[in-house]
MIDOSE-1310 file (N, C-alpha, C; in nm, 2 decimals, decimal comma, always signed):
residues 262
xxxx	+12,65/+16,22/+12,42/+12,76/+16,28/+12,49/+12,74/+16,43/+12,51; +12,81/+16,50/+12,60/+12,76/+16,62/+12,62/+12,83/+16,70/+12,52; +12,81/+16,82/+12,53/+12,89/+16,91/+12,42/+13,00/+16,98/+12,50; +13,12/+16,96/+12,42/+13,26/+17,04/+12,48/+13,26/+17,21/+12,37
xxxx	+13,29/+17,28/+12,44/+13,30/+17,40/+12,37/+13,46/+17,48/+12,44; +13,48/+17,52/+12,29/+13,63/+17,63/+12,28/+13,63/+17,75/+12,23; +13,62/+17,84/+12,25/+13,60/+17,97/+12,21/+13,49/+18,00/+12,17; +13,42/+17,98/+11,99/+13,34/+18,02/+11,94/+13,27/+17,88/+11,89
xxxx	+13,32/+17,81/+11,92/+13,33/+17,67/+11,87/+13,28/+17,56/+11,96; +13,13/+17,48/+11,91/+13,09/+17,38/+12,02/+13,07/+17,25/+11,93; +13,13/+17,11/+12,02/+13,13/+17,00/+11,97/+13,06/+16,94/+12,02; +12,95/+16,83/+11,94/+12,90/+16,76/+12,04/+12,87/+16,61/+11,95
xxxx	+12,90/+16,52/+12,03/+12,92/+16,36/+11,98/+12,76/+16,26/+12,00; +12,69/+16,29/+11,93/+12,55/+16,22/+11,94/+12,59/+16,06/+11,90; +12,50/+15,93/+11,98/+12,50/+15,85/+11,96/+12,57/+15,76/+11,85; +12,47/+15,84/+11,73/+12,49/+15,75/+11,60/+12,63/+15,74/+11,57
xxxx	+12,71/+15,85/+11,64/+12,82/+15,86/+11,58/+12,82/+15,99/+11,48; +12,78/+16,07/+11,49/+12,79/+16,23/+11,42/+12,81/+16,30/+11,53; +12,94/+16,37/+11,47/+12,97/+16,49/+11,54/+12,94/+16,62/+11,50; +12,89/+16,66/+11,56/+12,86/+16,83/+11,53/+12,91/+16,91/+11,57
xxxx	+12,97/+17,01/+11,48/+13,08/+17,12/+11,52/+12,99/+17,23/+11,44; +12,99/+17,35/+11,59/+12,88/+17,39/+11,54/+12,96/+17,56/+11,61; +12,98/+17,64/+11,48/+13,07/+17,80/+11,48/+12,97/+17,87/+11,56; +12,99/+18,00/+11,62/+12,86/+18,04/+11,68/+12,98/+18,19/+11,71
xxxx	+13,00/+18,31/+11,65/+13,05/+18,43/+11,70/+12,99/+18,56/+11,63; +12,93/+18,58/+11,72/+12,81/+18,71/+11,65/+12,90/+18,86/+11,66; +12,90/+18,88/+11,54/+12,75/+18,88/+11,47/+12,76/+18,86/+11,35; +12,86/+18,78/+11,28/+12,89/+18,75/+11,14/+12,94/+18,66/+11,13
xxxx	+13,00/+18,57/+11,24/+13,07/+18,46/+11,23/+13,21/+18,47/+11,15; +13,26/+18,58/+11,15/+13,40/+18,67/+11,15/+13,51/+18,58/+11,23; +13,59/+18,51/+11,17/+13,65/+18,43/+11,32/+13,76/+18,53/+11,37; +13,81/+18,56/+11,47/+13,92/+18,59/+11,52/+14,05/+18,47/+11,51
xxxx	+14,17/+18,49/+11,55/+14,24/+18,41/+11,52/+14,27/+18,31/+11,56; +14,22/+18,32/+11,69/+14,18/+18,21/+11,87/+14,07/+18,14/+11,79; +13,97/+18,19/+11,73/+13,86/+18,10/+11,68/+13,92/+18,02/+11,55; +13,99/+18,03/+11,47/+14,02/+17,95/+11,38/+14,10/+17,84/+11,41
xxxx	+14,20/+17,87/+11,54/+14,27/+17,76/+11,59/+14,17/+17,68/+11,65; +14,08/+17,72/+11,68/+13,97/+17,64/+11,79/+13,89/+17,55/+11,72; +13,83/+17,61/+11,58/+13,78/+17,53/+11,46/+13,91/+17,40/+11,45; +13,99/+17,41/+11,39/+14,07/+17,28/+11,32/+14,13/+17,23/+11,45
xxxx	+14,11/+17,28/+11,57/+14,16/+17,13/+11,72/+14,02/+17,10/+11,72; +13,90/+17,15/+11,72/+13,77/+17,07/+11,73/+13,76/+17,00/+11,61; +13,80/+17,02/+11,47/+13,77/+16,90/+11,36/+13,89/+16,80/+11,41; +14,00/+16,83/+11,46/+14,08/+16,67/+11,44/+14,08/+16,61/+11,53
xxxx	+14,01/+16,67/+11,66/+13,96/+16,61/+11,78/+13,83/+16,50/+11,74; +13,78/+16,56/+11,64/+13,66/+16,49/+11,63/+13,69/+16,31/+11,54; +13,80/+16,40/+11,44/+13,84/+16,28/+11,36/+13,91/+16,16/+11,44; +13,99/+16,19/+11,53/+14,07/+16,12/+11,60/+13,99/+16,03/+11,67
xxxx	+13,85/+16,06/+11,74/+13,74/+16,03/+11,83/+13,71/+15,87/+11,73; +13,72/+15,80/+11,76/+13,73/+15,65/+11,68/+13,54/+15,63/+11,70; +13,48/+15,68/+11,76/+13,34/+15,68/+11,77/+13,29/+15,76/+11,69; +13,30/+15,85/+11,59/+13,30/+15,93/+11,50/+13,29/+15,89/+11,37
xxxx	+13,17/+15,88/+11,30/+13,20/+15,81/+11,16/+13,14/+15,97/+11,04; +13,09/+16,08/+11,06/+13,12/+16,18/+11,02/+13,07/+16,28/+11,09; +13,12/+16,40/+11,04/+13,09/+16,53/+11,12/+12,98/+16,62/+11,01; +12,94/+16,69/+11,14/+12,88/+16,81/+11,04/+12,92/+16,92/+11,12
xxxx	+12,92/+17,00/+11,03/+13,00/+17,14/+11,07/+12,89/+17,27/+10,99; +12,83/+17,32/+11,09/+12,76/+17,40/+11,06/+12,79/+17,55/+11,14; +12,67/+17,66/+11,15/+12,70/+17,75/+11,24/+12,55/+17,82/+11,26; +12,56/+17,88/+11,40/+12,44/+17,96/+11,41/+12,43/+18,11/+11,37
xxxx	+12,32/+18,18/+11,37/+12,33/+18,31/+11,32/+12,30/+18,35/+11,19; +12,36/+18,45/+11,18/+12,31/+18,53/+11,04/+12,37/+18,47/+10,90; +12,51/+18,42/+10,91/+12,56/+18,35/+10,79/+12,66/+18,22/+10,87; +12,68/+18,15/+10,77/+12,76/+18,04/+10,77/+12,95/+18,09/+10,84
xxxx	+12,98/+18,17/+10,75/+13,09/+18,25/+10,79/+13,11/+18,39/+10,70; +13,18/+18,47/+10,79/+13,29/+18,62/+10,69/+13,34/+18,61/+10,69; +13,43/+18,52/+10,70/+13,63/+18,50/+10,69/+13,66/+18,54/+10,82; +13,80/+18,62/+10,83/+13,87/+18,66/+10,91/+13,81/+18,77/+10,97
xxxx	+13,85/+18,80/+11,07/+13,81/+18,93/+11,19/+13,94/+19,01/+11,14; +13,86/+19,15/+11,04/+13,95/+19,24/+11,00/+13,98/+19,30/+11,09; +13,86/+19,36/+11,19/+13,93/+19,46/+11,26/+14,01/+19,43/+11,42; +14,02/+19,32/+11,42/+14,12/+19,23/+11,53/+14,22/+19,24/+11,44
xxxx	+14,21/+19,21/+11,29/+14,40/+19,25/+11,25/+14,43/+19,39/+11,24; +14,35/+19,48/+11,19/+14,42/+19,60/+11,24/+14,38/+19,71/+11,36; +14,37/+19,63/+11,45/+14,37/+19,66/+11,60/+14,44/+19,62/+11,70; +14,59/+19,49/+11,63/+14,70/+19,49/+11,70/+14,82/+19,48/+11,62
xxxx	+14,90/+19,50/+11,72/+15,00/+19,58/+11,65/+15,08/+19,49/+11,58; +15,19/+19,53/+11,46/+15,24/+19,45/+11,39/+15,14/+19,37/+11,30; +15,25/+19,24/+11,28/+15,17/+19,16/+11,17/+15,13/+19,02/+11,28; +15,10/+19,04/+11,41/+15,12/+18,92/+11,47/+14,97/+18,88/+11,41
xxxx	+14,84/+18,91/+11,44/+14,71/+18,89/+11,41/+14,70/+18,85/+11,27; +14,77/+18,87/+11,13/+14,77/+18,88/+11,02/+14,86/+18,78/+10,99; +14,95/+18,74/+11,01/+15,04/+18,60/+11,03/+14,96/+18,46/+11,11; +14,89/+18,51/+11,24/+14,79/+18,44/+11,31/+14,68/+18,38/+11,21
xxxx	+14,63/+18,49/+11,16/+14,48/+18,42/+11,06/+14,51/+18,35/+10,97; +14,64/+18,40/+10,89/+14,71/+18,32/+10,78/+14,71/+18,19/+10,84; +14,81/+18,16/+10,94/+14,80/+18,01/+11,00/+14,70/+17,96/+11,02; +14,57/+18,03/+11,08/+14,48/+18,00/+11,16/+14,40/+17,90/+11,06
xxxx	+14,36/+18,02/+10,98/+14,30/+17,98/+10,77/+14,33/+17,82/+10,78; +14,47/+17,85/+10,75/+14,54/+17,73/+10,68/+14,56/+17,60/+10,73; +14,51/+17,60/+10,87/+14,50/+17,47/+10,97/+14,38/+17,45/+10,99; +14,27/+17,52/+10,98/+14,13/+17,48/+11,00/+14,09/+17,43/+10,85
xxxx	+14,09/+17,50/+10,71/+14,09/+17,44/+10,59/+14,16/+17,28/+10,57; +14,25/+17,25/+10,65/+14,37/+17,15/+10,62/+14,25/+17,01/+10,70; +14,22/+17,10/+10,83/+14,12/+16,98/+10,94/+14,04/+16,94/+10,82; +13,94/+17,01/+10,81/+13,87/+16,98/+10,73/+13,92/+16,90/+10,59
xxxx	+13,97/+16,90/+10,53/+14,03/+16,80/+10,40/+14,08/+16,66/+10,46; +14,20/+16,67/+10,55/+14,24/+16,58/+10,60/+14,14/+16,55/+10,74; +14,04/+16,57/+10,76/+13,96/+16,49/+10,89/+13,96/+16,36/+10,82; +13,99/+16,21/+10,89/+13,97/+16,10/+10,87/+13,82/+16,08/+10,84
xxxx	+13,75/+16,11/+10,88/+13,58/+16,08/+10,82/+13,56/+16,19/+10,72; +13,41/+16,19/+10,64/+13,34/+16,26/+10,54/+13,30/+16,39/+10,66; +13,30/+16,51/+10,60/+13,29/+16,64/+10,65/+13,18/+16,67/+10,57; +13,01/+16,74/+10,63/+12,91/+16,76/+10,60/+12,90/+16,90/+10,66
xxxx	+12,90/+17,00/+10,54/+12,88/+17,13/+10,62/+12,73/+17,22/+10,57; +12,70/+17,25/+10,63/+12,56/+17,31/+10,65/+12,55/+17,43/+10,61; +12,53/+17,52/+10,50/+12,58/+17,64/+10,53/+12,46/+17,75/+10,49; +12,42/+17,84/+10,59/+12,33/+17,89/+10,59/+12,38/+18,07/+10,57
xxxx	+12,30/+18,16/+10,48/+12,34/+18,31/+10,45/+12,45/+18,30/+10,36; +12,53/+18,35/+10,43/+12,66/+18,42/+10,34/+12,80/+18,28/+10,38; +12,86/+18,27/+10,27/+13,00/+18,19/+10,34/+13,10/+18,28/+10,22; +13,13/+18,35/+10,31/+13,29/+18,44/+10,26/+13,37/+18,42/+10,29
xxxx	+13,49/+18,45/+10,18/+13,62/+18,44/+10,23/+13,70/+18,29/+10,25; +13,72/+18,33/+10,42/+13,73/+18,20/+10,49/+13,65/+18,04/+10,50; +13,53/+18,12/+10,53/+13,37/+18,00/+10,49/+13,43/+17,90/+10,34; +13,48/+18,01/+10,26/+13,49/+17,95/+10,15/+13,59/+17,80/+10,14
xxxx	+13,72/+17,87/+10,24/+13,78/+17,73/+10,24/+13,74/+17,62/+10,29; +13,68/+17,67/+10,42/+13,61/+17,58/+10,47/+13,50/+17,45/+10,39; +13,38/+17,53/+10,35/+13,33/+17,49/+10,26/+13,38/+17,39/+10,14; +13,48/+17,46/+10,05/+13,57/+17,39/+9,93/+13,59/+17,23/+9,96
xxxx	+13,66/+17,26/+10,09/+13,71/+17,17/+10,13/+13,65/+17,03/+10,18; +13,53/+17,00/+10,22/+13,43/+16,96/+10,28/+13,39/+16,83/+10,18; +13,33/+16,77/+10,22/+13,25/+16,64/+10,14/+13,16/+16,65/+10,03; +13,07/+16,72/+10,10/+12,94/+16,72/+10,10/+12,87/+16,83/+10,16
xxxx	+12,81/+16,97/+10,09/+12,77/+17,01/+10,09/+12,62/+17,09/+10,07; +12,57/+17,11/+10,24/+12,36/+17,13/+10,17/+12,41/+17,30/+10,22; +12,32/+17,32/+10,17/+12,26/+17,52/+10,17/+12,15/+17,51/+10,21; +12,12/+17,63/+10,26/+11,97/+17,71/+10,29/+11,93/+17,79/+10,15
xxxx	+11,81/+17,77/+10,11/+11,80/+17,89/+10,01/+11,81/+18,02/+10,02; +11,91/+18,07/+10,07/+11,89/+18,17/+10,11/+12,07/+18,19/+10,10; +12,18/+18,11/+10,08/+12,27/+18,08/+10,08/+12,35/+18,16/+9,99; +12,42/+18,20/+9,98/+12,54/+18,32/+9,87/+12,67/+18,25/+9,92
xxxx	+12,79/+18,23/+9,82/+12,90/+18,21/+9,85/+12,98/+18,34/+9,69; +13,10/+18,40/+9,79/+13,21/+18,46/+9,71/+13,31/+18,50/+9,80; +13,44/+18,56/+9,73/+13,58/+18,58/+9,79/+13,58/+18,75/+9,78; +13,56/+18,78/+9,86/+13,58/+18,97/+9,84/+13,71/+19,00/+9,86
xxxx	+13,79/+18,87/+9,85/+13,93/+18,91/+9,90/+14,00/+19,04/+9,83; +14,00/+19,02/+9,73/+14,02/+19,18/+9,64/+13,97/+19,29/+9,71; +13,88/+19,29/+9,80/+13,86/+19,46/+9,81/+13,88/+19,44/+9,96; +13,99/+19,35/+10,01/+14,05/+19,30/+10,17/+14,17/+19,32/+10,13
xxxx	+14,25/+19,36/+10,03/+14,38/+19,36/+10,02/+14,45/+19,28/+10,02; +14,38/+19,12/+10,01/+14,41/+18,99/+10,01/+14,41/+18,88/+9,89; +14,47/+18,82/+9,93/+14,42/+18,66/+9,81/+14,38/+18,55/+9,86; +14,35/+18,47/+9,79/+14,34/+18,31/+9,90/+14,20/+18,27/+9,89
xxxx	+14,17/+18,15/+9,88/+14,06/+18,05/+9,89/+14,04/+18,02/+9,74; +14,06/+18,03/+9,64/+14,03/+18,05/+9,50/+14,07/+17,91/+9,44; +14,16/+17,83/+9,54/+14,16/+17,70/+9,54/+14,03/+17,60/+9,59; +13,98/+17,66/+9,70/+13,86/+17,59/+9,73/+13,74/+17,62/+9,64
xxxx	+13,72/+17,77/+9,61/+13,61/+17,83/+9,50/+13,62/+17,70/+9,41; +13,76/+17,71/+9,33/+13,75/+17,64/+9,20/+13,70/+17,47/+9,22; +13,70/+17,42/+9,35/+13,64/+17,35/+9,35/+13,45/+17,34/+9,37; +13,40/+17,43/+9,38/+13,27/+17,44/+9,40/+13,19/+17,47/+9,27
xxxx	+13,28/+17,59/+9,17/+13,23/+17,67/+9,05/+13,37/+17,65/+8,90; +13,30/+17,60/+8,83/+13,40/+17,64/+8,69/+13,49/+17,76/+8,69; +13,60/+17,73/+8,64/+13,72/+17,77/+8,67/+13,68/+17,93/+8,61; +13,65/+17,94/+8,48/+13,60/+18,12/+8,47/+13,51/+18,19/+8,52
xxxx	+13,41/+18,07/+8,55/+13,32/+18,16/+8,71/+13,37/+18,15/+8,81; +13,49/+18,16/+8,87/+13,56/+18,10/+8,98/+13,67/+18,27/+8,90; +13,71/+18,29/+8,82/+13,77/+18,37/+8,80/+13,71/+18,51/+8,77; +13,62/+18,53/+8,76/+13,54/+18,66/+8,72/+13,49/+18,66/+8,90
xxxx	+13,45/+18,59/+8,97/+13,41/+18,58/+9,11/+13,51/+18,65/+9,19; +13,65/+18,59/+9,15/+13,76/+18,65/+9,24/+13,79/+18,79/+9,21; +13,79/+18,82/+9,04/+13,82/+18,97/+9,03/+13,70/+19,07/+9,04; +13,54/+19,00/+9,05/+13,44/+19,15/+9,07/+13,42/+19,14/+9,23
xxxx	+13,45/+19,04/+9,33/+13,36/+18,99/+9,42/+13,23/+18,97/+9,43; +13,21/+18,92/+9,32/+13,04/+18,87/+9,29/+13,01/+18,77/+9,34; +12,93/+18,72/+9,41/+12,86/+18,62/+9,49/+12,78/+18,52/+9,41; +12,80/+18,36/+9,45/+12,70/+18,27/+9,31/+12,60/+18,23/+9,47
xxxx	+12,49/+18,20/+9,41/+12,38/+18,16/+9,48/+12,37/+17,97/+9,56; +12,37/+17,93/+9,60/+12,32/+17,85/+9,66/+12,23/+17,69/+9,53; +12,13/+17,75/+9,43/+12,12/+17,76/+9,31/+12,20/+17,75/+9,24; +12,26/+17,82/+9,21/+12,36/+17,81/+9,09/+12,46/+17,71/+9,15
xxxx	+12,49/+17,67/+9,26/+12,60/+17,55/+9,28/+12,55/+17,42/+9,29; +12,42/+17,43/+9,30/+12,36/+17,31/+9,34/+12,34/+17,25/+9,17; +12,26/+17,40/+9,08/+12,31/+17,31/+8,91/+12,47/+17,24/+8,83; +12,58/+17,32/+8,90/+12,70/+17,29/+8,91/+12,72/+17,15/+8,95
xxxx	+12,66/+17,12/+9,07/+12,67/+17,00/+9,08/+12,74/+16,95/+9,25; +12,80/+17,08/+9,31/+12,84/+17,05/+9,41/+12,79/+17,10/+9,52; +12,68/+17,16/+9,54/+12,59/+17,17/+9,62/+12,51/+17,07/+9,64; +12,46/+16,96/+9,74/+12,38/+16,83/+9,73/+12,24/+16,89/+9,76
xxxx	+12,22/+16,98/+9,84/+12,08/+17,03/+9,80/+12,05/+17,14/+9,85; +11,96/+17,20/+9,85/+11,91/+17,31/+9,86/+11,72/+17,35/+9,94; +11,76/+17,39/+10,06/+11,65/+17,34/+10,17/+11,60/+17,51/+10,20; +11,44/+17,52/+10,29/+11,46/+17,63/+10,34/+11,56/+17,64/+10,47
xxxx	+11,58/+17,73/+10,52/+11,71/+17,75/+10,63/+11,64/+17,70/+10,78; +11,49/+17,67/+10,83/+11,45/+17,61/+10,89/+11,49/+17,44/+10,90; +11,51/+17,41/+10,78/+11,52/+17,26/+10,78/+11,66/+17,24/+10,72; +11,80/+17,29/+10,73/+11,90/+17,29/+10,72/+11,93/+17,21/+10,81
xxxx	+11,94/+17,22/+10,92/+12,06/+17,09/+11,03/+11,99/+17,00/+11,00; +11,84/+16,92/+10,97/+11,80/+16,82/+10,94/+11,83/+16,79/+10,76; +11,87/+16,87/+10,73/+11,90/+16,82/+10,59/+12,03/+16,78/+10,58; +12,08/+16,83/+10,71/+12,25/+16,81/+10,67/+12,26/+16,69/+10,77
xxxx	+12,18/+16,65/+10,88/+12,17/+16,50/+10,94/+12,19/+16,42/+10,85; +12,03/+16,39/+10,79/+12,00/+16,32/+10,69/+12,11/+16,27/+10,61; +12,17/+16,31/+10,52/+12,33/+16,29/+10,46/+12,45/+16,24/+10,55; +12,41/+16,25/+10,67/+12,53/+16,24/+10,78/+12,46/+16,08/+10,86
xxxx	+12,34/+16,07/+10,87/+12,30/+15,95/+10,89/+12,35/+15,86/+10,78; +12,33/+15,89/+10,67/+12,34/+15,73/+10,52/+12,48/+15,73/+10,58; +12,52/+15,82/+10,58/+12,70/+15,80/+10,61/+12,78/+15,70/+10,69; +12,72/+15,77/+10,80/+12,70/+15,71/+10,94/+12,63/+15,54/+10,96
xxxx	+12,56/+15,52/+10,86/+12,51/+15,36/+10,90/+12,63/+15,26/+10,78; +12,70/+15,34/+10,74/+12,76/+15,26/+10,70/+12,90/+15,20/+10,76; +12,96/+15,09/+10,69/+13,08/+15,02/+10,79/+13,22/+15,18/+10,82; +13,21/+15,17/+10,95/+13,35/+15,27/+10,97/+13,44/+15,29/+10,93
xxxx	+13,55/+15,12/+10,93/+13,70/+15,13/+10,86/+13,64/+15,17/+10,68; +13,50/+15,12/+10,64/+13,54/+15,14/+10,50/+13,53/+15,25/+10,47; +13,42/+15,37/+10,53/+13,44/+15,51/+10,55/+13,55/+15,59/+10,55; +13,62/+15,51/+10,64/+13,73/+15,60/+10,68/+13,84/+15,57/+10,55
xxxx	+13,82/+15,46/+10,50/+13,92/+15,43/+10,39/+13,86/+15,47/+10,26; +13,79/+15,45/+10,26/+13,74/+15,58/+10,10/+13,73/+15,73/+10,15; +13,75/+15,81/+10,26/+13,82/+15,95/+10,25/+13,97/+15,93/+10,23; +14,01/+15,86/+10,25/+14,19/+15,86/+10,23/+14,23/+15,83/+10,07
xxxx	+14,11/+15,73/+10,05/+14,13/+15,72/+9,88/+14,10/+15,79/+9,80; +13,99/+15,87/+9,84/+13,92/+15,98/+9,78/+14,03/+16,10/+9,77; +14,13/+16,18/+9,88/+14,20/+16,26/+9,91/+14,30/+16,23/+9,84; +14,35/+16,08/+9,82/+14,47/+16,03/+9,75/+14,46/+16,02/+9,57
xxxx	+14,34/+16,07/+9,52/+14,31/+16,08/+9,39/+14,29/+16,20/+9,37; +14,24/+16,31/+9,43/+14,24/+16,43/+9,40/+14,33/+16,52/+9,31; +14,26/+16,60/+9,21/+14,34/+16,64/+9,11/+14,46/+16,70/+9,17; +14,44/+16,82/+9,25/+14,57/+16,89/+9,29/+14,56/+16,88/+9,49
xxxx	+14,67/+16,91/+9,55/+14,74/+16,95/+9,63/+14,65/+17,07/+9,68; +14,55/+17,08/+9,74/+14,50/+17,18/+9,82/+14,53/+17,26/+9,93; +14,62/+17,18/+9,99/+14,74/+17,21/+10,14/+14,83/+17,32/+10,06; +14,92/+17,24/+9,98/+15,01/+17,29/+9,86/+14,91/+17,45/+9,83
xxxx	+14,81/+17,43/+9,71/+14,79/+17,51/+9,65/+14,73/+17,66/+9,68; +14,68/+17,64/+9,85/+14,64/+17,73/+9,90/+14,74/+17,83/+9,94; +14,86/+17,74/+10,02/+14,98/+17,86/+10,07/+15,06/+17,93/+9,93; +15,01/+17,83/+9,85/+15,15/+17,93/+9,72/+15,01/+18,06/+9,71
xxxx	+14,90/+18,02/+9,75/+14,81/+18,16/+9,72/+14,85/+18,30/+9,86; +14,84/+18,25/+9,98/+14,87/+18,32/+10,07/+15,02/+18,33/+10,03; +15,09/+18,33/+9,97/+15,21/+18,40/+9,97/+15,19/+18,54/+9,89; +15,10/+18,57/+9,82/+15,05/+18,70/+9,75/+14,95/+18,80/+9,79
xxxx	+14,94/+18,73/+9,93/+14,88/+18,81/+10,06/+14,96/+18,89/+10,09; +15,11/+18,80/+10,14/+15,23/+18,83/+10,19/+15,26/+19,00/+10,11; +15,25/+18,96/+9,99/+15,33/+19,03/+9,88/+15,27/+19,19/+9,89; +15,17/+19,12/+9,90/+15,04/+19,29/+9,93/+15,04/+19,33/+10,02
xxxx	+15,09/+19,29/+10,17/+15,10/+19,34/+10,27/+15,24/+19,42/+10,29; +15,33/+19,35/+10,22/+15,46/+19,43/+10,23/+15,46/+19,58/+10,17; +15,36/+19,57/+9,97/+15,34/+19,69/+9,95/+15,31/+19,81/+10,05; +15,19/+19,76/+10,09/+15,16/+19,84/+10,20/+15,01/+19,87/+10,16
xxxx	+14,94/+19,81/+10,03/+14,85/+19,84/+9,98/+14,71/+19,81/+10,06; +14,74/+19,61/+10,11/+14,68/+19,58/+10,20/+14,59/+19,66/+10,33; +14,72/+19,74/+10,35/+14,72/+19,75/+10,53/+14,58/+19,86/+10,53; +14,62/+19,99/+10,37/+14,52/+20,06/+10,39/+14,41/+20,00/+10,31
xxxx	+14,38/+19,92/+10,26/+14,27/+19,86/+10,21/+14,14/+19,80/+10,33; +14,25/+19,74/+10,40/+14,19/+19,67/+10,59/+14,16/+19,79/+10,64; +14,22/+19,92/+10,67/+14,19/+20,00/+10,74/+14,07/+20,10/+10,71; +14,04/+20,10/+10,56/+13,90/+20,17/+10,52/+13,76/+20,06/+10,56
xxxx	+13,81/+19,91/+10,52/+13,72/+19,86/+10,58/+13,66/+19,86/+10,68; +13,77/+19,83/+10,78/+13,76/+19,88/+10,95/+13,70/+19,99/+10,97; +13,72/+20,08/+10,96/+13,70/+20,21/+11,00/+13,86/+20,25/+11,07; +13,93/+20,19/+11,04/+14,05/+20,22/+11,15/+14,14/+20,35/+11,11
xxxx	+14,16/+20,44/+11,22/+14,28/+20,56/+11,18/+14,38/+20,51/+11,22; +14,48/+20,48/+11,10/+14,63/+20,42/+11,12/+14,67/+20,47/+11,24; +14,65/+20,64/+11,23/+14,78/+20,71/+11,35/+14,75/+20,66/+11,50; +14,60/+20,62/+11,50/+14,56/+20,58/+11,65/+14,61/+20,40/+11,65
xxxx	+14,59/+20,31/+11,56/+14,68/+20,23/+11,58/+14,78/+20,12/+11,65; +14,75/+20,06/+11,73/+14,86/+19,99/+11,84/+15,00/+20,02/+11,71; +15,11/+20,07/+11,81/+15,23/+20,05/+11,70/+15,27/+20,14/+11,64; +15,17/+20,25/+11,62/+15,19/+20,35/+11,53/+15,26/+20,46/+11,60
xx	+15,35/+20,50/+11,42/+15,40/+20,63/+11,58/+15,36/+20,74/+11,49; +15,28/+20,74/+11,43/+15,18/+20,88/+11,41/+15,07/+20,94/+11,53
């Protein structure tokens, strides 16, 4: 089938029945808030697609993902962009858990932040050796993903991660146990086929019925547990602590601003 593409985001439905959804926004794979709605209508499009027995969800470029496009949120005005990502986050993370098939994500460089939920959330996950995952959320004026983390890394490496923004390797998740393997970054989309083929040759309805069983045994509430975290985003934005935390990272001068009446 040919490939459909939406913003930053291209889908494409090969024979076997694997879909590939594949991020592509240079130069960091930064999504804006148009691209994160664009990610989770391309994963439930895909799931819905009854010819579809799993996806892989990879990206091109320098890393896997950077989370959010800071400086699209403070480069318009208000909280509309910052309310936007928040949803944006929370609906592409959700695709991904709730997609009716197994989710195989590929993830090459860095996966921050956002990547993170993404990732967390997922099946089955291969790296590139070359691969880093952490939450810099702390030094973003934010909270959030620390639900998906704790699924990838033990809960006090998962807590010393969130409070230094220290990055675990590729390696160290694959000894953990929830990394499936560890490739050079040349042979990444074929390593993340490979896993998506065993998948794929197997019967569909039963696929599809062991992710629903699989989701229906899950220790906690991931939908749940993520928004009670973005409510402490909320909390930090109201201080006002956030706003200048985003704006040193940006480079942004408040008083120039959309909104500002400095």
């Amino acid at each position: 089938m040919s490939p459909t593409t939406h913003a930053s985001v291209t889908t494409t439905v090969h024979p076997d029945g694997i879909a590939e959804v594949v991020v592509d926004n240079p130069p960091v794979n930064a999504l804006p808030v148009a691209g994160w709605f664009a990610l989770a209508s391309a994963l439930d499009a895909a799931g819905a697609d009854e010819s579809v027995r799993v996806v892989v969800l990879r990206a091109e470029g320098r890393g896997f993902n950077a989370g959010v496009d800071i400086k699209e949120m403070q480069h318009t005005a208000g909280f509309t962009a910052l309310l936007g990502a928040n949803r944006g986050c929370f609906a592409a993370f959700k695709a991904v858990y709730e997609c009716p098939v197994p989710v195989v994500t590929a993830v090459n460089g860095f996966c921050l932040g956002g990547g993170i939920g993404l990732v967390g959330n997922s099946d089955v996950i291969v790296a590139s050796d070359d691969a880093t995952f952490g939450l810099p959320e702390v030094d973003r004026g934010a909270l959030g993903a620390a639900t998906h983390l704790s699924r990838m890394v033990p809960q006090h490496r998962m807590r010393a991660m969130v409070y230094t923004s220290a990055t675990a390797t590729a390696q160290e998740l694959h000894a953990y146990g929830s990394v499936h393997s560890v490739v050079p970054r040349e042979q990444l989309r074929e390593a993340a086929f490979a896993v998506a083929t065993q998948i794929a040759a197997k019967d569909p309805t039963v696929i599809r019925a062991a992710k629903a069983s699989l989701n229906g045994i899950d220790l906690w509430d991931v939908n749940r547990s993520y928004r009670f975290e973005q409510g402490f985003t909320f909390e930090l934005n109201l201080t006002g602590v956030a706003d200048r935390i985003r704006d040193e990272f940006a480079g942004t001068d408040k008083a120039a601003r959309p909104g500002s009446e400095g």
